[in-house]
C-alpha positions in Angstrom: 5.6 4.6 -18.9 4.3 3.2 -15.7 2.2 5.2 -13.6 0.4 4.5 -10.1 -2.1 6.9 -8.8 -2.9 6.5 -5.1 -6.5 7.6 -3.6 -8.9 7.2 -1.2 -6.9 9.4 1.5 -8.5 12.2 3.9 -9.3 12.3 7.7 -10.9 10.0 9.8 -11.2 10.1 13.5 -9.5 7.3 15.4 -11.1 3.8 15.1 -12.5 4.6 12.1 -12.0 3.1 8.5 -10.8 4.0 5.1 -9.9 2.2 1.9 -6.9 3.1 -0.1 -6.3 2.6 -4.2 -3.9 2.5 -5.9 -4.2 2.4 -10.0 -1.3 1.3 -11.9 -0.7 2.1 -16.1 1.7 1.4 -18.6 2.5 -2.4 -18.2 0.4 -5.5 -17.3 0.6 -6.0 -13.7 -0.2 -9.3 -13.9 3.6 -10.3 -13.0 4.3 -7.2 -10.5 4.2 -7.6 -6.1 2.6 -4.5 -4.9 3.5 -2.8 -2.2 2.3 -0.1 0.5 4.7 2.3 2.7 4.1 5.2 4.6 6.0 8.1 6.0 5.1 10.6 8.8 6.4 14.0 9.3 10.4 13.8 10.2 10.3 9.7 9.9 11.7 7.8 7.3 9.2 5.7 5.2 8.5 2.2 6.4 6.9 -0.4 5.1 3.5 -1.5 5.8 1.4 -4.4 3.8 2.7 -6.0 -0.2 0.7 -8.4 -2.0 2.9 -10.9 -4.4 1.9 -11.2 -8.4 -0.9 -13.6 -7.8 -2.9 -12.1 -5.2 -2.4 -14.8 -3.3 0.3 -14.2 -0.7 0.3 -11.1 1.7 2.8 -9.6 4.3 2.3 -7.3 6.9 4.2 -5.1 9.1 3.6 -6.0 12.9 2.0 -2.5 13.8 -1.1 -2.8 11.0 -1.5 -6.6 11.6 -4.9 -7.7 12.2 -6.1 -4.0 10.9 -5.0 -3.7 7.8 -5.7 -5.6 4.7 -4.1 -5.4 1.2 -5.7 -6.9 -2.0 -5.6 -7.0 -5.8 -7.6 -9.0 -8.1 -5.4 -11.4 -10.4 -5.1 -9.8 -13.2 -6.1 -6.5 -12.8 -4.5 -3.4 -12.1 -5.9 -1.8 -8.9 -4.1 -2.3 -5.4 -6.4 -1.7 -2.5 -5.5 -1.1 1.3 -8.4 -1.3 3.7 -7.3 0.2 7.1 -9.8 -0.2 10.4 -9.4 0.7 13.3 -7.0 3.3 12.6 -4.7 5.1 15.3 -3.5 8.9 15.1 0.3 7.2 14.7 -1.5 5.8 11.6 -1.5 9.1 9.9 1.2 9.7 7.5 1.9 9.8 3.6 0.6 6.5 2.2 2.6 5.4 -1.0 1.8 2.8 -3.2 4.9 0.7 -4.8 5.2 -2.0 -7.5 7.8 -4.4 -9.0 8.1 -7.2 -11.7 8.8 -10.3 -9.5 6.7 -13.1 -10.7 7.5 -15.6 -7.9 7.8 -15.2 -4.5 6.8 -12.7 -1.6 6.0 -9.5 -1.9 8.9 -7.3 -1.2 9.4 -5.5 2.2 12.0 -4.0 2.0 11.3 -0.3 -0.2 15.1 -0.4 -2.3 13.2 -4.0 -4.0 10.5 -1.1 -5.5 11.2 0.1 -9.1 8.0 2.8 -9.5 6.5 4.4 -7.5 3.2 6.4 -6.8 2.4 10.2 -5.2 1.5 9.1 -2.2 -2.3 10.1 -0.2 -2.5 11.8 2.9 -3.8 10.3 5.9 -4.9 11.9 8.8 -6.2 10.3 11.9 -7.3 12.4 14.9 -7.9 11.4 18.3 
């Protein structure tokens, strides 16, 4: 049974940092792009950073590029999302997302995601 469990969420004033995780069970991960979305109150859930199987190939959405970076270690099974200088329209529910694609680019698109986690408030104030 797969699970991923997001955390590292909570409020942060604007310009500040935080680091989101995101720990995935139940398979090897080894062959899976990860993903991160977010959805704010009365928006739909957009995508915002995915990492391919290797770690070695990222892709960003244009309003967190330059801020936002997403990493895994090859291998393992933690997903991290570093945010800096975060903005109040920042603050939504972060979900974490994975799916078996060994080759390519991480998916953008949320409907390519087979599991996915909880999701972790963030809050940014101004």
């Amino acid at each position: 049974q797969v699970q991923l469990v997001e955390s590292g969420g909570g409020l942060v004033q604007a310009g500040g940092s935080l680091r989101l995780s995101c720990a995935a069970s139940g398979r090897t991960f080894s062959t899976y792009a990860m993903g991160w979305f977010r959805q704010a109150p009365g928006q739909e859930r957009e995508f915002v950073a995915a990492i391919n199987w290797g770690g070695f190939t990222t892709n960003y959405a244009d309003s967190v590029k330059g801020r936002f970076t997403i990493s895994r270690e090859h291998g393992e099974s933690t997903t991290f999302l570093q945010m800096n200088s975060l903005k109040p329209e920042d603050t939504a529910v972060y979900y974490c997302a994975a799916e078996s694609r060994p080759y390519g680019l991480g998916p953008r698109n949320q409907y390519e995601y087979a599991y996915w986690g909880q999701g972790t408030q963030v809050t940014v104030s101004s």
